[in-house]
C-alpha positions as CSV (number, residue, x, y, z in Angstrom):
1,X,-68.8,138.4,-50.8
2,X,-68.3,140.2,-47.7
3,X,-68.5,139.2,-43.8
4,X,-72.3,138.2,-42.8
5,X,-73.7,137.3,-46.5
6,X,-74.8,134.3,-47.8
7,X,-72.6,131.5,-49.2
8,X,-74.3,130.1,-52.3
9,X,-75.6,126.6,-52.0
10,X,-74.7,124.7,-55.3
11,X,-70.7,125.2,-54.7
12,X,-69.3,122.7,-57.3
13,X,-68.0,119.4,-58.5
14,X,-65.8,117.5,-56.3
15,X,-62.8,115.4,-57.9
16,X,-65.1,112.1,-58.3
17,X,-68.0,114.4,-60.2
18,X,-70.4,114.3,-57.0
19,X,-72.0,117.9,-55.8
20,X,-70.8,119.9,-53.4
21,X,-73.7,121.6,-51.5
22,X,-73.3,124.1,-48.8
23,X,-76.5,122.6,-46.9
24,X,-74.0,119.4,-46.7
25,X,-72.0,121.0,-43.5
26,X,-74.9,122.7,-42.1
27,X,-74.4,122.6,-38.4
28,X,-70.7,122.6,-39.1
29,X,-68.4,125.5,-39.8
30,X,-66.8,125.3,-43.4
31,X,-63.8,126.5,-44.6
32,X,-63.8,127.0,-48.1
33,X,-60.6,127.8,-49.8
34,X,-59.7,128.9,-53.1
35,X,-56.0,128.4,-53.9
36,X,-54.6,128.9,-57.6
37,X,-53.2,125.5,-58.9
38,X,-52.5,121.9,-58.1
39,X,-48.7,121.0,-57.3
40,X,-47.5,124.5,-57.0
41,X,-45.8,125.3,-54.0
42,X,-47.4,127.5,-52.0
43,X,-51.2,125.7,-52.7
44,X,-49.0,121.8,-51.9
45,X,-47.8,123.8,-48.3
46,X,-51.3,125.4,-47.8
47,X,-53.6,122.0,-48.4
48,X,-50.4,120.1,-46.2
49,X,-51.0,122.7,-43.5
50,X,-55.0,122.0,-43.7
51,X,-54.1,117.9,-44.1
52,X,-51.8,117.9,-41.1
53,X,-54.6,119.6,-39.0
54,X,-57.4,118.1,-40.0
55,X,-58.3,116.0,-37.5
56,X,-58.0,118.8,-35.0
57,X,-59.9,121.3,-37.0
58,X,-62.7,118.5,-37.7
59,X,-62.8,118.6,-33.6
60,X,-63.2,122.6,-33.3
61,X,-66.2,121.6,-35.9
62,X,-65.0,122.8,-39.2
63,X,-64.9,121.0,-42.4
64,X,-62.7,121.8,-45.3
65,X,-63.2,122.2,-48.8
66,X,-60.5,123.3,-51.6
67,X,-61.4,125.3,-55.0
68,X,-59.3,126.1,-57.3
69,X,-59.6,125.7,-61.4
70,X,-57.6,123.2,-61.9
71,X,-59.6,119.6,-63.7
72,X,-61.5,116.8,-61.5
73,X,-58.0,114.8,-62.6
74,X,-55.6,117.1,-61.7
75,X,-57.5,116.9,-58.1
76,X,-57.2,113.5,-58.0
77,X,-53.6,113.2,-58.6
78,X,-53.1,116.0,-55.9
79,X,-54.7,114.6,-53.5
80,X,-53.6,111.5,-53.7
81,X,-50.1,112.7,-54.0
82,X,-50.8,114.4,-50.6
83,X,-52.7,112.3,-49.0
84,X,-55.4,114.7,-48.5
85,X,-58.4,113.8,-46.7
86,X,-61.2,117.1,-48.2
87,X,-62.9,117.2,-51.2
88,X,-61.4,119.8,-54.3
89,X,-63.8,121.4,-56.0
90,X,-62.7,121.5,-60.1
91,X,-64.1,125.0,-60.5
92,X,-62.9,125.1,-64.5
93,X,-65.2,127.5,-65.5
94,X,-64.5,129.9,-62.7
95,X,-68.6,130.1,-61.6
96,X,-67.5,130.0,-58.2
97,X,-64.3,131.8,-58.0
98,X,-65.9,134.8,-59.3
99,X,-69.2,134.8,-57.1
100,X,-67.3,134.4,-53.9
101,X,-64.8,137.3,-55.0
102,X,-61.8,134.5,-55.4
103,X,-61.2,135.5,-59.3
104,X,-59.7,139.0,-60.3
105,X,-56.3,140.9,-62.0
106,X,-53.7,139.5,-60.2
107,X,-49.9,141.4,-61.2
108,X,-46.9,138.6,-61.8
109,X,-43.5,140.2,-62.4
110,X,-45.0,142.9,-63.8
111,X,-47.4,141.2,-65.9
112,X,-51.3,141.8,-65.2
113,X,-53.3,138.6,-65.8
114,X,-56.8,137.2,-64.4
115,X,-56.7,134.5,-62.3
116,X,-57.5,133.1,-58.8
117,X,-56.9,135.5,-55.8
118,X,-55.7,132.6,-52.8
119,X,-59.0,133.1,-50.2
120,X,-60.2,131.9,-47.7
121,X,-63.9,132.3,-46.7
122,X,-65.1,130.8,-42.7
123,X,-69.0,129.9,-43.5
124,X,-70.5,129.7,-39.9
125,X,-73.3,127.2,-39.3
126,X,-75.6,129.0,-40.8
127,X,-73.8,129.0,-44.0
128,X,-73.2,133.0,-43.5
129,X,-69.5,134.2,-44.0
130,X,-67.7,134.6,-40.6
131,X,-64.6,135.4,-41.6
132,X,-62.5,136.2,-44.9
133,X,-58.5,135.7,-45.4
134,X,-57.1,136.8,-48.5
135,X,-53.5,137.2,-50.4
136,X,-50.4,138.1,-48.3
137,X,-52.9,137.6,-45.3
138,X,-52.7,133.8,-45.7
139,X,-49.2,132.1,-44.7
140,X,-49.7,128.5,-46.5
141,X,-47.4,126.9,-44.3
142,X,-49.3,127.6,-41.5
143,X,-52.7,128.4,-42.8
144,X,-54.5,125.8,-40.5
145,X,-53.1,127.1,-37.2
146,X,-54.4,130.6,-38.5
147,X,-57.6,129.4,-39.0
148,X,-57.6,127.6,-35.4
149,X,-56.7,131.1,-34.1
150,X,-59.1,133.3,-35.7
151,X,-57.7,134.4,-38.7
152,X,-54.5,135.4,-36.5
């Protein structure tokens, strides 16, 4: 996915099962992020960041939405562990990690695996792609402030 296109509309499962449509936040500016795993430390500082912000972010008119492939259970205990106030979307399968460009070789200690690329995609009003952070370009512990200040 690159800046300008199209998100896709169907984007997932939430933790409680229910769909997650991108015509849901239409007229609102989403931020969609895909972070690797549940608990970890860098995803529990990044969701904090985006928790401890929210209401401010919810008043510069975005919403918030995690992803990662982690179970609708493991969601649940995460975000009730955390306290946070978004929907995660239990992307098992990968569908939507891989069409938005989140899923790909990632190198750890050497060691080339597949797995989830931390993202995060801006989807303007229009559900178009305004903006797109990615990897080292993301500070988790201050994720929501970047966000706030343009990807800064």
């Amino acid at each position: 996915m690159n800046i300008g296109d199209k998100a896709p509309e169907v984007l997932g499962h939430d933790e409680q099962g229910r769909e997650i449509r991108l015509s849901d936040y239409r007229g609102r500016k989403l931020i969609l992020y895909f972070y690797p795993k549940d608990n970890t430390s860098g995803c529990t500082s990044e969701a904090c960041s985006l928790r401890d912000h929210y209401e401010e972010l919810q008043e510069a008119g975005y919403e918030v939405v995690g992803v990662s492939r982690d179970s609708a259970a493991s969601h649940v205990k995460f975000k009730e562990k955390h306290e946070l106030p978004f929907p995660l979307i239990a992307d098992v399968d990968h569908t939507l990690l891989e069409a938005m460009g989140a899923w790909g070789e990632k190198n750890m200690y050497g060691r080339k695996t597949m797995g989830t690329i931390r993202t995060t995609f801006v989807i303007d009003e229009e559900g178009r792609i305004a903006s797109i952070m990615a990897g080292k370009q993301i500070k988790t512990k201050e994720h929501a402030k970047q966000i706030l200040n343009n990807g800064k």
